[in-house]
N, C-alpha and C positions, 0 to 999 in steps of 0.2 A: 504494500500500500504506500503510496507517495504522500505525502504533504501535501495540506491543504490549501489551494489557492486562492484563498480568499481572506485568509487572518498573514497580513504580514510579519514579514521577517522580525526578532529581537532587533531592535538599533536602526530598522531601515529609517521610520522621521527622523531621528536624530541625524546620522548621516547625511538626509535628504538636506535638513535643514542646515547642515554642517555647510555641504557643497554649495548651495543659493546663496548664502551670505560671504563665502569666499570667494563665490563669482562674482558679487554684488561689488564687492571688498576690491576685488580684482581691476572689474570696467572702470571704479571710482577713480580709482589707483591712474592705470593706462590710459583714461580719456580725458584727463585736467585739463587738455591744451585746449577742448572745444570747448567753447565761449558760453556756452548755459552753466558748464560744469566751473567756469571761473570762476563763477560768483559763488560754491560752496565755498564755508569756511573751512580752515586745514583741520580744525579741532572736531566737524565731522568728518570726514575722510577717515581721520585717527580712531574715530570711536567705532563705524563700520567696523577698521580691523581690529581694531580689540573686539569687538562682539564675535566675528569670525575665533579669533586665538581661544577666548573662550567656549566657543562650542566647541574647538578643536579638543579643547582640553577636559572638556565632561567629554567627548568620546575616548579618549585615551583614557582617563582616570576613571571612570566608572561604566565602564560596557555592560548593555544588556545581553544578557546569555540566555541560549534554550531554556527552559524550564524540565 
C-alpha cells in the first residue's frame, strides 16, 4: 500500500514557505536597480532576509518527522 495522497508530507508548508520568502528575499535582493524597487527602504530588504534566515533556521532546528 503507498501513501496517501492527499495529507501532505511532514515539513512540506514549512519548506514551501521557507522557498517563497527566499525567493521573495532573492528578487528584492537582485532587482534594486528598477526604479519602483528604489524607493524600498534598505531596513526592509534587510528584514525580508532575516525572515527568510529564520524560516531557514526553524527548518534546520526543529524538522517535522513521520509520525
Amino acid at each position: 500500500m503507498g501513501a496517501d495522497q492527499r495529507t501532505p508530507r511532514p515539513g512540506r508548508p514549512q519548506r514551501l514557505r521557507c522557498a517563497i520568502v527566499c525567493g521573495v528575499a532573492l528578487v528584492l535582493w537582485g532587482m534594486r536597480w528598477v526604479w519602483p524597487l528604489q524607493w524600498l527602504p534598505g531596513w526592509m530588504v534587510l528584514l525580508v532576509g532575516a525572515w527568510a534566515l529564520l524560516e531557514l533556521a526553524a527548518i534546520l532546528l526543529t524538522p517535522q518527522r513521520w509520525r
